[in-house]
BATORSE-123912 format. One record per residue (C-alpha): residue in three letters; x, y, z. Coordinates in steps of 0.25 Angstrom, whole numbers, padded with zeros to 4 digits, always signed. Layout:
! residues N
alaXYZ...
This chain:
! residues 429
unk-0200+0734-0003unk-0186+0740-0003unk-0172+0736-0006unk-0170+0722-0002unk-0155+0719+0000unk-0144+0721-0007unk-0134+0713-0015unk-0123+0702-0012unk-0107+0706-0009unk-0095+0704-0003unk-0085+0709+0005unk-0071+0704+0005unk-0065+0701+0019unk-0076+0707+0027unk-0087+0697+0022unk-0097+0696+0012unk-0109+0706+0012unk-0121+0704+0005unk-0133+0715+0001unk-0144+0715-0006unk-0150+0722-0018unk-0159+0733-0023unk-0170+0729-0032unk-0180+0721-0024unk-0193+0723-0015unk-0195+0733-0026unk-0183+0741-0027unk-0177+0741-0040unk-0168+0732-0045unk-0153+0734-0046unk-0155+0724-0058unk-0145+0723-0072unk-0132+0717-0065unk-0125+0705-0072unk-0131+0690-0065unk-0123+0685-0054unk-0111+0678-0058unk-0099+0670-0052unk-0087+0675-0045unk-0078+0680-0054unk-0065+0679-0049unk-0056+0666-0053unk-0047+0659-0043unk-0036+0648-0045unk-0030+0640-0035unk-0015+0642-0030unk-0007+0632-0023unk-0011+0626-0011unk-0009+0631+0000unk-0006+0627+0017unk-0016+0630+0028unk-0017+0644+0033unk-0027+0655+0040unk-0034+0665+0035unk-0038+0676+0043unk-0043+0690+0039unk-0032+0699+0043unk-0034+0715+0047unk-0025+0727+0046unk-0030+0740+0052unk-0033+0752+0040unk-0032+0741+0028unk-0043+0745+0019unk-0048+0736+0008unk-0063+0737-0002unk-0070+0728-0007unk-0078+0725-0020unk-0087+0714-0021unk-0098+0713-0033unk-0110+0706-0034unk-0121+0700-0045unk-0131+0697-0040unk-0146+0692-0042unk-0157+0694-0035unk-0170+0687-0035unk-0184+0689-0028unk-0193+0678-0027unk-0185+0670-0035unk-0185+0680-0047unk-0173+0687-0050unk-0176+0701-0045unk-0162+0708-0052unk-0148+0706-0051unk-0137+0716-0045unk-0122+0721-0047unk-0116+0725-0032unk-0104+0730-0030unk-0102+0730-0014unk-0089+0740-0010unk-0083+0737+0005unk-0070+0746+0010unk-0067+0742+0023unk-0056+0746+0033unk-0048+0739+0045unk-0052+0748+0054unk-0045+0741+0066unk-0037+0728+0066unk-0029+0720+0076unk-0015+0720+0075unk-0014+0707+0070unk-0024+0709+0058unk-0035+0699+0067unk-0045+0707+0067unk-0050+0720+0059unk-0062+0730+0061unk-0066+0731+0049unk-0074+0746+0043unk-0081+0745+0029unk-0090+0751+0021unk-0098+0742+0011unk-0104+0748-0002unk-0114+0740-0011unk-0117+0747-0027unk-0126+0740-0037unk-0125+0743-0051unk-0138+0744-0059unk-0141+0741-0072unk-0135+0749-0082unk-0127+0755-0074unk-0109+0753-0073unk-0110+0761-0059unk-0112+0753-0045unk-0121+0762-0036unk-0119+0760-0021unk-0133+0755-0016unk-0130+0752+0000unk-0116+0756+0011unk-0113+0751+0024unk-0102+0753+0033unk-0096+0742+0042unk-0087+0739+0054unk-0082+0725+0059unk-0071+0718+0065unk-0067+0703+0059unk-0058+0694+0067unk-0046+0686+0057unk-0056+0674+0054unk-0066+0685+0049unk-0077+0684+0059unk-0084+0699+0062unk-0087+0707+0072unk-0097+0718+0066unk-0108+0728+0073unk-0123+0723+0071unk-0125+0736+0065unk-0117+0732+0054unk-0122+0728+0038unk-0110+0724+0032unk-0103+0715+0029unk-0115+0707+0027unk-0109+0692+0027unk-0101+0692+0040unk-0090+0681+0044unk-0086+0677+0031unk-0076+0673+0028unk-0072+0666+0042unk-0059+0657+0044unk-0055+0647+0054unk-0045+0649+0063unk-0036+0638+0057unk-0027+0638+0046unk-0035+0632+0033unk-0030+0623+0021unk-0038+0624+0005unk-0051+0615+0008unk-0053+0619+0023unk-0067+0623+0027unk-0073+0629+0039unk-0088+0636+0042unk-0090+0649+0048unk-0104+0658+0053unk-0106+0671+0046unk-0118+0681+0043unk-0125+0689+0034unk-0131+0702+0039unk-0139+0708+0030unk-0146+0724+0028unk-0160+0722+0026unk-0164+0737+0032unk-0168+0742+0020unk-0182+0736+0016unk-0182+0727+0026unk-0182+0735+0038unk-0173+0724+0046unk-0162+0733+0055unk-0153+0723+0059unk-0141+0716+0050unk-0149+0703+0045unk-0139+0691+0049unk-0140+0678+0043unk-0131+0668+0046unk-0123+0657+0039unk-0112+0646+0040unk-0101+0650+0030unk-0092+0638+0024unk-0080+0641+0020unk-0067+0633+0012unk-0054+0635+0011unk-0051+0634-0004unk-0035+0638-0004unk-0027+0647-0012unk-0031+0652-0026unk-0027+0662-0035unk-0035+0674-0038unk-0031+0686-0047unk-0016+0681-0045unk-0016+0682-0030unk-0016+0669-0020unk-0028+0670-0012unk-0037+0659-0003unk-0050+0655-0006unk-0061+0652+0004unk-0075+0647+0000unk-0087+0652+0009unk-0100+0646+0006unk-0112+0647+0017unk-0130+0647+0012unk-0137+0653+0022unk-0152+0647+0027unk-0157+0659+0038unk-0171+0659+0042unk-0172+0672+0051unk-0181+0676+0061unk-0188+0690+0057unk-0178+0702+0060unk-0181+0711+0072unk-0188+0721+0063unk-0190+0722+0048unk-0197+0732+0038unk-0203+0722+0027unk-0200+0708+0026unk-0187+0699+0033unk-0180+0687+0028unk-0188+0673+0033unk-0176+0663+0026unk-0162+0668+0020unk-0155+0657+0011unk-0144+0657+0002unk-0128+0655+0001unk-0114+0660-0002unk-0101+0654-0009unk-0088+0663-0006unk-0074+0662-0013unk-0067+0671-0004unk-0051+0672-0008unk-0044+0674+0006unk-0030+0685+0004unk-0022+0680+0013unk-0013+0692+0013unk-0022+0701+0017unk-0033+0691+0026unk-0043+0697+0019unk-0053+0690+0007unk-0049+0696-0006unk-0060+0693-0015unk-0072+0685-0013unk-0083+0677-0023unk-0096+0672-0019unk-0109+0666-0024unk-0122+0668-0018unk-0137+0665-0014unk-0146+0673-0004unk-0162+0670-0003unk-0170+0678+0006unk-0185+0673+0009unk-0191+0686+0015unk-0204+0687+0025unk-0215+0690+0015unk-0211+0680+0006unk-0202+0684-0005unk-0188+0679-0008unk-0174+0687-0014unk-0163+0679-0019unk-0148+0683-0020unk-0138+0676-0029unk-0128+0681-0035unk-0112+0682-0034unk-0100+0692-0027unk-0086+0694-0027unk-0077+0704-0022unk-0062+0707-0018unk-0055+0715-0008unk-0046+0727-0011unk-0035+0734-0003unk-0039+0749-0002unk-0029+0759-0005unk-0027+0769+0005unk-0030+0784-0003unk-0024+0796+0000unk-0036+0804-0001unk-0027+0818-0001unk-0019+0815-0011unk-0029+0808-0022unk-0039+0821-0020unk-0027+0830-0023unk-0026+0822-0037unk-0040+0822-0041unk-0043+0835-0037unk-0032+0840-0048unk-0037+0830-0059unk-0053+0837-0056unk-0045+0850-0056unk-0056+0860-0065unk-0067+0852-0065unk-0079+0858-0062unk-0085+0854-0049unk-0076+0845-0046unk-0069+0843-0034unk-0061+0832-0026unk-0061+0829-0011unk-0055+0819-0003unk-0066+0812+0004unk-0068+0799+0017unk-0069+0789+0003unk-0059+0793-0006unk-0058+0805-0015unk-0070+0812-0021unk-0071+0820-0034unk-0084+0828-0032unk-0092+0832-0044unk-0101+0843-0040unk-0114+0849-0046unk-0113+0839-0055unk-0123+0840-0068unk-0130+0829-0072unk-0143+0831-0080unk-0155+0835-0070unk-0161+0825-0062unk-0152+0813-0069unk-0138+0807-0068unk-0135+0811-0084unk-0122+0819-0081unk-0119+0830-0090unk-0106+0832-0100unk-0099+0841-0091unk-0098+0832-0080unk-0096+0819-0088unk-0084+0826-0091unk-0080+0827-0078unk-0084+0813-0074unk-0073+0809-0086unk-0062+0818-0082unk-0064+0811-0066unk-0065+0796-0072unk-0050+0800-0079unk-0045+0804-0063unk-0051+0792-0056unk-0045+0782-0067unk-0031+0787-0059unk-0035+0780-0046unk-0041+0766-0051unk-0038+0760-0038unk-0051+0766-0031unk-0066+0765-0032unk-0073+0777-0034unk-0088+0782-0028unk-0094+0791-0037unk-0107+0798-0026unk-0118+0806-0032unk-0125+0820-0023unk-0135+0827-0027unk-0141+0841-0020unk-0153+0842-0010unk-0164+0839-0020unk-0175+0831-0022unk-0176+0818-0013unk-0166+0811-0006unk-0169+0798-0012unk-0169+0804-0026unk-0157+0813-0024unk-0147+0798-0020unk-0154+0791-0033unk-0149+0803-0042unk-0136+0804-0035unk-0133+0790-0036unk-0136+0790-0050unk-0126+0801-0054unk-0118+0796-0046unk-0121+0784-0055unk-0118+0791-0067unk-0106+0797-0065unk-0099+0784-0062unk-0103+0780-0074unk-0097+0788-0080unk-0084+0784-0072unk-0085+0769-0077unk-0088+0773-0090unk-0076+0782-0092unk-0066+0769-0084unk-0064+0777-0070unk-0067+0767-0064unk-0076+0750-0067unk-0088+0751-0060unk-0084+0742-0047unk-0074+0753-0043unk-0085+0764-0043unk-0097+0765-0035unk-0111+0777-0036unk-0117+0783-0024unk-0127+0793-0023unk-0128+0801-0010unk-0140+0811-0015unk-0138+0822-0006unk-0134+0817+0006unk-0121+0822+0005unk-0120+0839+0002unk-0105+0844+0000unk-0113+0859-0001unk-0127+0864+0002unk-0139+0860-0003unk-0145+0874-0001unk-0138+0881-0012unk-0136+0877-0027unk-0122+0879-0026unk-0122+0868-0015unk-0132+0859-0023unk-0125+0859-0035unk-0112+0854-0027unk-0119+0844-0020unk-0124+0837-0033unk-0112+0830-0035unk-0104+0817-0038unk-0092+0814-0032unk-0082+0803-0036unk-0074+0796-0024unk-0062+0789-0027unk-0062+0780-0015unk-0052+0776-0006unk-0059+0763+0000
């Protein structure tokens, strides 16, 4: 069977999402990440402070991104199977907002990498898009059609002012790809009762923030789905704690811990088991000037060969074209390690942003083979940027496109030779 499910995550101040990963049913495992471990952020408590209301608050064309990590392990009947390293990327806009921040209608993208063993670089293994409204207490209104955020309707406040010790209950959901393998083409809600409690003020990397504890287990026994490929889930078990530290100046989450447990019992018997731990934090995007940042590049690659710049939809692009790696492998050769080190030089001026690094190759071979290969050069290359500082390997993510994106023509070996590329995006969002 294919590729079951992918790996826990979190997404700050639009909810938590969960997916599941590669490596079972067959599939080779995504196996060498470090064992789960506890939150790793440290949290005192300030002074105490008087009731107040917490309410998400929306400003129409505020940007912000996401990064949440996750170890996890995963185990199939009871036996570990492997343990995985995610990193999940989420850049969302306010696309619209009511005038007085109430509401926003949110548009995201969601990005989920795993690193393998052996390897610094995180390649990106699934992407989704999204579109929602949510309302001040942080309930959604989101499109069927929709897969992301998986965990929907958390955090949800009361409509009254709370005190440190308060406690209230709220609904929310999981919905849950299972298209792939499974053959299930609907979003896959379970539903839970989330508990949450009011901690108070605490201090975290200097700054006076709120925490909110959310705890809900979930017991879901579901009739089959309308159509299924394989197998379905007969029982689905497990639980979340949540540390979530609430900024009040911005009515927005800004960092997020959890803990969890997720069992499914599946229709021919066997059983996958997900525990493991996630955190992540919230940061403000800064808006780029896309002209301007091309301009300054495009001087600092002036004279190397094959080399250009263009200002594209997610940032700025340096292109490496007919790139020359040794045949049919992802060992690049001296002359453009070279130019890998000259580029790692200019993207150590602009540390603020994450980077994409996308491999192409030309029309040959099949297409399956030709995304393998162009994801690992892609690979290789931003090895190479770690290894020479540009940039840690959570501030820069692999993908591999084969050739489904030609900037010339396939027909020609002047065009082929462009197409096999790598271009290195400094990203806006």
């Amino acid at each position: 069977m294919s590729k079951q499910y992918r790996p826990r995550a979190a997404l700050l101040g639009l909810a938590l999402f969960l997916a599941l990963p590669s490596g079972l049913f067959g599939q080779s495992p995504a196996a060498g990440a470090p064992a789960a471990g506890g939150p790793a952020a440290a949290a005192t408590t300030a002074s105490p402070a008087a009731p107040e209301r917490f309410a998400f608050s929306y400003a129409k064309g505020d940007k912000y991104r996401v990064l949440s990590e996750v170890e996890e392990e995963v185990y199939l009947d009871r036996r570990l199977s492997h343990r995985a390293e995610i990193l999940n990327r989420i850049a969302f806009e306010v696309a619209d907002a009511a005038a007085d921040g109430s509401w926003g209608r949110l548009e995201g993208s969601f990005v989920t990498s795993e690193r393998q063993s052996g390897s610094s670089a995180f390649v990106i293994s699934e992407s989704y898009d999204s579109v929602f409204r949510r309302d001040a207490l942080g309930r959604y209104e989101i499109g069927p059609e929709y897969y992301m955020p998986v965990v929907r309707n958390v955090p949800v406040f009361p409509a009254r002012a709370l005190s440190p010790g308060d406690t209230w209950t709220a609904p929310g959901e999981e919905r849950h790809d299972l298209r792939r393998g499974f053959g299930i083409p609907d979003p896959y809600a379970i539903p839970f009762e989330a508990r949450y409690r009011y901690e108070g003020p605490v201090l975290r990397e200097g700054k006076t923030l709120r925490l909110v504890t959310c705890s809900y287990t979930i017991f879901h026994q579901p009739a089959a789905p309308r159509s299924y490929a394989t197998i379905y889930p007969v029982q689905i078990a497990g639980y979340s704690d949540q540390k979530i530290y609430w900024d009040p100046g911005i009515g927005q989450p800004a960092a997020y811990e959890e803990r969890f447990k997720l069992v499914f019992d599946w229709s021919d018997g066997r059983t996958i088991e997900y525990r493991g731990t996630a955190k992540a934090r919230l940061l403000e995007a800064e808006l780029m000037d896309r002209a301007s940042l091309a301009a300054e590049v495009a001087k600092a690659v002036a004279g190397m060969p094959n080399v250009s710049v263009e200002a594209t939809t997610e940032g700025v692009a340096i292109r490496i074209e007919d790139i020359q790696f040794q045949p049919d492998s992802a060992r690049l050769l001296p002359a453009e390690l070279e130019k890998i080190a000259r580029i790692a030089e200019i993207l150590k001026r602009y540390p603020g942003r994450d980077v994409l690094v996308a491999g192409h190759t030309a029309l040959a071979g099949s297409a399956e083979g030709r995304k393998t290969l162009s994801a690992e050069r892609a690979r290789a290359v931003a090895e190479r940027l770690i290894a020479a500082g540009a940039r840690s390997p959570d501030r820069i993510q692999v993908a591999g496109y084969g050739a489904e994106r030609p900037v010339a023509d396939n027909a020609t070996e002047t065009g082929r030779a462009r197409n096999r590329r790598v271009e290195i995006v400094i990203l806006e969002n």
